[in-house]
LOPAVO-87193 format. One record per residue (C-alpha): residue in one letter; residue number from 1; x negated, y negated, z. Coordinates in Angstrom, 1 decimal, padded with zeros to 4 digits. Layout:
BEGIN
- aa  i  xx  yy  zz
- A  NUM  X  Y  Z
...
This chain:
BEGIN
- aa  i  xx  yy  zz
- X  1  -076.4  -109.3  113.4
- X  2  -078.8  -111.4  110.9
- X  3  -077.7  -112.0  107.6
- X  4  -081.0  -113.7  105.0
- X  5  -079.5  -114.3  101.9
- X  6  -081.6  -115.2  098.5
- X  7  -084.7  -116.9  101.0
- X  8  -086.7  -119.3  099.0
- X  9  -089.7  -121.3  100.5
- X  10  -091.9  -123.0  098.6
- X  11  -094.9  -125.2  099.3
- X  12  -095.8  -127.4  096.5
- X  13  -096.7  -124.8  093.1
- X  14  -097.3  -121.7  096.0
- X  15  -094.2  -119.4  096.1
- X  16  -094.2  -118.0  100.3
- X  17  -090.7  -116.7  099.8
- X  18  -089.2  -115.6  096.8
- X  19  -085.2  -114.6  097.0
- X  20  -085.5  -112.7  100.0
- X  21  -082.5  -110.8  101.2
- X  22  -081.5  -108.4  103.6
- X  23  -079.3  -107.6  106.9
- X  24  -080.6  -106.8  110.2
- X  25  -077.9  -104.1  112.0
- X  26  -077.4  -104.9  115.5
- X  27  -079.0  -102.6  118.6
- X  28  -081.9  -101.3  116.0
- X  29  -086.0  -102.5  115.7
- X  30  -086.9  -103.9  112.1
- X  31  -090.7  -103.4  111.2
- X  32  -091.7  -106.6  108.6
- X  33  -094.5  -104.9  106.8
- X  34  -097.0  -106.3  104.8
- X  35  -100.3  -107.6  103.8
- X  36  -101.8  -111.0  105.3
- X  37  -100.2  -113.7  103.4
- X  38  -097.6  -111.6  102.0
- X  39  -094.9  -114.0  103.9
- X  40  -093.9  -112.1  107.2
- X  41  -094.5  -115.3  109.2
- X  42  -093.1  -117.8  107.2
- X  43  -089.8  -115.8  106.9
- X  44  -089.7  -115.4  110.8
- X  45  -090.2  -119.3  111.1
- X  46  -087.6  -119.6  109.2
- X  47  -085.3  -117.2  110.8
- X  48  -086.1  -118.9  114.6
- X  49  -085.4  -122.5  112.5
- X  50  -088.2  -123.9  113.2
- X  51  -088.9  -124.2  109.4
- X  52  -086.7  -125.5  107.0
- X  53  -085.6  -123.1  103.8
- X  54  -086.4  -124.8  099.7
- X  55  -083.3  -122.1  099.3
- X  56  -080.8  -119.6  100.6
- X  57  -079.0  -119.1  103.8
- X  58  -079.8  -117.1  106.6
- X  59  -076.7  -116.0  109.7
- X  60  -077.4  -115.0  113.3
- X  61  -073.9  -113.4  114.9
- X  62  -072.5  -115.2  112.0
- X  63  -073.8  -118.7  112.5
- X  64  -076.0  -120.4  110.0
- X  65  -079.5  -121.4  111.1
- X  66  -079.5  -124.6  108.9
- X  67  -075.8  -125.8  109.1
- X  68  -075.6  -124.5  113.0
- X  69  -079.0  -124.5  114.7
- X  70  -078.0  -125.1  118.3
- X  71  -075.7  -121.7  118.2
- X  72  -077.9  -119.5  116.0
- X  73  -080.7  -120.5  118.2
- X  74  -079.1  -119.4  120.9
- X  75  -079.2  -116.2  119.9
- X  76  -082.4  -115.5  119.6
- X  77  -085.5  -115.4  121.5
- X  78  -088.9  -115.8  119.5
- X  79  -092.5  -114.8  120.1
- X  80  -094.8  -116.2  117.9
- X  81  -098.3  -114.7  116.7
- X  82  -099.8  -117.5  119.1
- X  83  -097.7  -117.4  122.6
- X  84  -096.4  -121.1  122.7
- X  85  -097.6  -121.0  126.3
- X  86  -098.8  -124.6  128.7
- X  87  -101.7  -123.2  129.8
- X  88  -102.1  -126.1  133.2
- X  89  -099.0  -124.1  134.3
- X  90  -099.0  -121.2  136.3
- X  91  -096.9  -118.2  135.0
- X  92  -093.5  -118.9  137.4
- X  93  -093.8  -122.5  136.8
- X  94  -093.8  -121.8  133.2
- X  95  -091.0  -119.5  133.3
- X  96  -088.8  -122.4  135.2
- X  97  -089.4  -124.9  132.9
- X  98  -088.7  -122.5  130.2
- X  99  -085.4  -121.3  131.5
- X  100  -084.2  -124.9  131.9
- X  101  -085.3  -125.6  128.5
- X  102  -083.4  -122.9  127.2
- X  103  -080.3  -123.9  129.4
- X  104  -079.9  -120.7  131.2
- X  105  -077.4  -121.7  134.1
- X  106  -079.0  -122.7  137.2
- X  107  -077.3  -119.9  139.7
- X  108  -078.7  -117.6  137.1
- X  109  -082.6  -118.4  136.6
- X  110  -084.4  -116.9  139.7
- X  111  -082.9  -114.0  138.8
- X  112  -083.6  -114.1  134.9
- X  113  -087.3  -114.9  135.9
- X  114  -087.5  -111.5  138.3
- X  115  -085.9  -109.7  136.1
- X  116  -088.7  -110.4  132.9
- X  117  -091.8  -110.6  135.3
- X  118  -090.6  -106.6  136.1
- X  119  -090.0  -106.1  132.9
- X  120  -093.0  -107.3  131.4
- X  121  -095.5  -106.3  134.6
- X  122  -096.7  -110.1  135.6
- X  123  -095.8  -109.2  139.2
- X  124  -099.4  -109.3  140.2
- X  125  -100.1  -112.4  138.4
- X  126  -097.0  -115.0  138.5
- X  127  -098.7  -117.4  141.1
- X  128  -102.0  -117.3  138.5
- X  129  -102.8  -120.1  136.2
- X  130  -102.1  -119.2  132.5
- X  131  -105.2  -120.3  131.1
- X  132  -107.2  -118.0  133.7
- X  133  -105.3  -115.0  132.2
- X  134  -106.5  -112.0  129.5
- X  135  -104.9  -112.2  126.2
- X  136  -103.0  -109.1  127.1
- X  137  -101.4  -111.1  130.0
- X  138  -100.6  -114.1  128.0
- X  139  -099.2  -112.0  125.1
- X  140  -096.8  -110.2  128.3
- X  141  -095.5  -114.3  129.3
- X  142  -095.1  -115.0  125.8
- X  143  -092.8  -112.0  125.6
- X  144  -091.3  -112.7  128.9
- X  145  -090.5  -116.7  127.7
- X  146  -088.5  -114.8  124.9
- X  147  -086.7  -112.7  127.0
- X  148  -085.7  -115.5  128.7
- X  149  -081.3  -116.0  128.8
- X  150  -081.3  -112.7  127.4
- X  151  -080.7  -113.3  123.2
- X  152  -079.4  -110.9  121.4
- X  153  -082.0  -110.7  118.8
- X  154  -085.9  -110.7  120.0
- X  155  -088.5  -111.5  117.1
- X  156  -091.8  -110.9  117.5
- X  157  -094.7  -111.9  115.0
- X  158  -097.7  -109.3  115.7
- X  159  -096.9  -109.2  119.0
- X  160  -099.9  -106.8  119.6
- X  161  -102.7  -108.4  117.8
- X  162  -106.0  -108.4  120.1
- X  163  -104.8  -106.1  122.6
- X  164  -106.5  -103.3  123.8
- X  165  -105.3  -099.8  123.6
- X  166  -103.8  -099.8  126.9
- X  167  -102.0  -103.3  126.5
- X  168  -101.0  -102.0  122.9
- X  169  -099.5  -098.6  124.1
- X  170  -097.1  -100.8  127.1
- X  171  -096.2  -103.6  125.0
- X  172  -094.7  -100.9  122.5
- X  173  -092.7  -099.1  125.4
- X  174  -091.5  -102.5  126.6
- X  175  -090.2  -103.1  122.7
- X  176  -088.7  -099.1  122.5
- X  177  -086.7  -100.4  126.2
- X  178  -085.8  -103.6  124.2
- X  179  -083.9  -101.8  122.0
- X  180  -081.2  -100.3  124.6
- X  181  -079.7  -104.5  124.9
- X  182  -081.4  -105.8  121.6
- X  183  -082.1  -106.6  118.6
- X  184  -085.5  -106.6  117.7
- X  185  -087.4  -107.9  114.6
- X  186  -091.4  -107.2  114.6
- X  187  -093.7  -108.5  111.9
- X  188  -097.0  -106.3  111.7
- X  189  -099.7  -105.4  109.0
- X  190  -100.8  -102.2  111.4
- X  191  -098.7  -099.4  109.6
- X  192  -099.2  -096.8  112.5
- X  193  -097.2  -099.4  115.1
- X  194  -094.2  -099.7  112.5
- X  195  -093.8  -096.3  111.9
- X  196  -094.2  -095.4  115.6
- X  197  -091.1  -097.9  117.2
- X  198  -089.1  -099.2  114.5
- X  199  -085.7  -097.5  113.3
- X  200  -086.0  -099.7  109.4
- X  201  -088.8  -100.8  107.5
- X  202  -089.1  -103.9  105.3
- X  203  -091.9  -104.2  103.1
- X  204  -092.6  -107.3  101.6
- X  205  -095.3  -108.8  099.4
- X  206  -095.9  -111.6  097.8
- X  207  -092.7  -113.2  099.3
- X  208  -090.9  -110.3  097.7
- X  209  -089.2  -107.1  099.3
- X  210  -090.4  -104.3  097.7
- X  211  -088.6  -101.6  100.0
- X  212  -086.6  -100.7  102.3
- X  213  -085.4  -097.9  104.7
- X  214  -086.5  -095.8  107.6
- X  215  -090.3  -094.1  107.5
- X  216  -088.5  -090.5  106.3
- X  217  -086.3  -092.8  104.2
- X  218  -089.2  -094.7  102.1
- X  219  -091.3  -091.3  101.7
- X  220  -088.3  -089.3  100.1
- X  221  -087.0  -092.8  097.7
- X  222  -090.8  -093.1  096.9
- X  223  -092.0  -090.0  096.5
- X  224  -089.0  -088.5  095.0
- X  225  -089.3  -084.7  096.1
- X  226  -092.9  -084.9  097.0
- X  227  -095.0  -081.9  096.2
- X  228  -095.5  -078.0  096.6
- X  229  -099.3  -076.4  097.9
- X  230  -098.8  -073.0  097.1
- X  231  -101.3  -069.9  098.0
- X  232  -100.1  -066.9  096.1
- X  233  -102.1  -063.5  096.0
- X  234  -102.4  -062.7  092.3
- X  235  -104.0  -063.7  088.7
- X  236  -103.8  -067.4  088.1
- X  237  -103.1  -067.1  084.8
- X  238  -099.7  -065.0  085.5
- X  239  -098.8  -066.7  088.3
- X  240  -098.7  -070.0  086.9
- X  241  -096.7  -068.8  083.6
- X  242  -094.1  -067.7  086.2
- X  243  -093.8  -070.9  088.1
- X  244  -093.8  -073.0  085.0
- X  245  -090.4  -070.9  084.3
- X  246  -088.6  -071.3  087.4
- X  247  -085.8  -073.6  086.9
- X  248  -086.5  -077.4  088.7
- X  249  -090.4  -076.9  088.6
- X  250  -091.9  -080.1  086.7
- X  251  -095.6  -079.3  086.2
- X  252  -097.7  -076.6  087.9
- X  253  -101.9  -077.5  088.2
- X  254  -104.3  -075.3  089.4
- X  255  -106.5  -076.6  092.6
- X  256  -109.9  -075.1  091.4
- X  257  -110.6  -073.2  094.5
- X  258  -109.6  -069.5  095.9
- X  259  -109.3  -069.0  099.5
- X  260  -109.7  -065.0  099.0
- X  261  -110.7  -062.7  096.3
- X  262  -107.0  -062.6  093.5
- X  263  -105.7  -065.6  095.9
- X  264  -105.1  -068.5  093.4
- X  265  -104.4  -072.4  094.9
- X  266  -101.6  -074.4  093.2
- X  267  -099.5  -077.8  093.6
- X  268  -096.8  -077.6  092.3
- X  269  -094.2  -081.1  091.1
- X  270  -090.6  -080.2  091.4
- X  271  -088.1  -082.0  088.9
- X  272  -086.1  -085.0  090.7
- X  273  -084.6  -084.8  093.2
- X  274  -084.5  -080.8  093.5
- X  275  -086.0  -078.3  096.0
- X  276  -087.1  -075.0  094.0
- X  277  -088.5  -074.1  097.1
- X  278  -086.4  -070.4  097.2
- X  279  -086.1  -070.2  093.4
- X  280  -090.4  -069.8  093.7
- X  281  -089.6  -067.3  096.7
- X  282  -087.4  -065.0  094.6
- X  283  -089.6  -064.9  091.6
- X  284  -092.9  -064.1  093.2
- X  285  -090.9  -061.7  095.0
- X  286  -089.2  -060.0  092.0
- X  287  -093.1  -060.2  090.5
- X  288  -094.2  -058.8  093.2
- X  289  -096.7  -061.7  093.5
- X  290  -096.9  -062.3  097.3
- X  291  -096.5  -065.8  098.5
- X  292  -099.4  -066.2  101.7
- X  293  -098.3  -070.6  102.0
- X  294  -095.7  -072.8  100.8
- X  295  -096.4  -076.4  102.3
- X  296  -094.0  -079.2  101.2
- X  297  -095.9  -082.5  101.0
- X  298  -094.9  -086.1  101.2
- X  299  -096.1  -089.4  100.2
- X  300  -097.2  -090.8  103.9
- X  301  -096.1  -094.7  105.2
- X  302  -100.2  -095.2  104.4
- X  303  -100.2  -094.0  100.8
- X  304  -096.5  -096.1  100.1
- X  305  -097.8  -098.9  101.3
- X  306  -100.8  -099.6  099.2
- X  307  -099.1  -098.2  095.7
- X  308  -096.4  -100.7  096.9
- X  309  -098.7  -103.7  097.4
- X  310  -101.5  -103.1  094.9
- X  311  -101.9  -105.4  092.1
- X  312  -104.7  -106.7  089.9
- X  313  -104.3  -110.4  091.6
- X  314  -105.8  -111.4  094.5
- X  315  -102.5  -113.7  096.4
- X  316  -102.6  -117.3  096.9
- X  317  -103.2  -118.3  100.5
- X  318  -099.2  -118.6  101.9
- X  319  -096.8  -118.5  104.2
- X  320  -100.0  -116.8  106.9
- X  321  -103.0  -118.9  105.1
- X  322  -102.1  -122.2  103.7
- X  323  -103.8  -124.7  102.0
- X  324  -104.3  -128.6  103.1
- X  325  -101.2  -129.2  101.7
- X  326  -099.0  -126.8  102.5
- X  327  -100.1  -126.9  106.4
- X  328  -099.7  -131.4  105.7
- X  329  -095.7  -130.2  104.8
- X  330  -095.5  -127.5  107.8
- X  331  -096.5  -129.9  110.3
- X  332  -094.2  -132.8  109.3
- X  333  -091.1  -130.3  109.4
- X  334  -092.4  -129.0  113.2
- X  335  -092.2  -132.8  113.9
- X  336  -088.3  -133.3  112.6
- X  337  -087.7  -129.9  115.1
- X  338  -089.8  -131.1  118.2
- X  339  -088.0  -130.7  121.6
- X  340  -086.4  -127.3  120.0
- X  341  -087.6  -124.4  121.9
């Protein structure tokens, strides 16, 4: 569905995008992870057109955003970080102008404009001034002016920032329906909302993607075959010189603690990419040494993510926090793209 090849955007000496590539596969949520100013934004301004690339070339359905902006456009619907919302409006006047903007065929927009005020629960509120609503209900019109004709691909940029729980918990079930007809990109620095609705993760720092994969995906490539906590009944000293000899078993430390009297604690590293799991089992049973847990452990999303992103220098403001002239160069390319939507 969305094709970003070799991304490159640069503001003056500050690097926002560096050779970014990767595809998007249609009918699955993509999670943008990443640290503030890592680039997440600036990539999906990129993606929706409405900034220009310093390099690279990015598809949608096939059409290229730079050389073809009126199709690609077409086929996407975009929710920025701040809803692009005309707050004098009330919600369904918004919606109409919207829809005509976006060209949606004129038998067909009352019934577009029902079918996202259900979907995104502004029943109760359509005849209400925008600027009189809670951020939760102006985040659900921003959404709702995305749905609008129905792209294939939605992308949303932290499309639950300053919500409450409740808000935060339905905007993430309206995104798992989303799914069933679309596309959907997300960018977010909150690691629990990637992990719980998207199908692929993409971290990225720096401009830079470091990883990616599903959640299960990332902890097995970075972890490699995670580690053992072992409780075996025995002396530690024998019961560690018969794990360190069990074929595929790395390294074997003690944890410094008993749970019971003769009960030693142990993690244990398995070689890569192997599982001596019931190779332990049958020597501690030939040793007679019983076995009382086995616990396989994994690297969590958490844990990836910081290793992934930690570094000894503190980034540049880009892409998210840019400097007087980088925001001078931002503003002049909105201009040449005013009247897009």
């Amino acid at each position: 569905m969305i094709e970003v090849k070799n991304l490159v955007k640069r503001y003056g000496k500050h690097m926002a995008v560096d050779h970014l590539s990767f595809t998007v596969e249609k009918g699955q949520i993509y999670g943008f992870l990443g640290p503030n100013g890592a680039g997440k934004s600036t990539t999906m301004n990129i993606m929706t057109g409405y900034l220009g690339a310093t390099e690279g070339e990015i598809l949608i359905d096939g059409h290229s955003i730079m050389e073809e902006p009126e199709t690609a456009k077409a086929s996407i619907g975009y929710l920025p970080e701040l809803p692009p919302l005309y707050t004098d409006m009330t919600v369904s006047e918004y919606l109409q102008f919207v829809a005509e903007l976006k060209k949606v065929p004129k038998a067909q927009r009352k019934e577009q404009i029902e079918r996202v005020v259900e979907m995104t629960h502004l029943e109760d509120v359509r005849q209400r001034v925008i600027k009189n609503l809670s951020k939760g209900y102006k985040q659900r019109v921003g959404l709702a002016q995305a749905l609008l004709g129905f792209p294939p691909v939605i992308i949303l940029d932290e499309p639950t920032v300053g919500l409450d729980p409740k808000q935060i918990i339905e905007i993430r079930d309206l995104i798992r329906e989303l799914k069933r007809e679309h596309t959907v990109i997300l960018s977010s620095h909150i690691l629990t909302e990637v992990q719980e609705i998207c199908d692929h993760i993409l971290i990225i720092h720096h401009g830079k993607l470091l990883a990616s994969g599903s959640a299960a995906e990332l902890e097995n490539m970075l972890s490699g075959s995670g580690t053992l906590k072992l409780e075996i009944k025995g002396e530690r000293e024998t019961v560690i010189n018969l794990l360190k000899g069990v074929e595929s078993v790395d390294s074997v430390s003690h944890d410094g603690g008993e749970s019971a009297p003769d009960t030693v604690l142990l993690t244990l590293t398995p070689q890569s990419g192997t599982d001596p799991r019931e190779a332990i089992f049958h020597a501690c049973a030939a040793a007679n040494l019983p076995i009382l847990t086995m616990q396989r452990q994994h690297a969590s999303l958490e844990q990836i993510f910081l290793e992934l992103t930690a570094d000894s220098e503190s980034p540049e403001p880009v892409g998210e926090e840019l400097a007087e002239e980088p925001e001078t160069q931002i503003q002049e390319e909105a201009d040449d793209h005013e009247g897009d939507l």
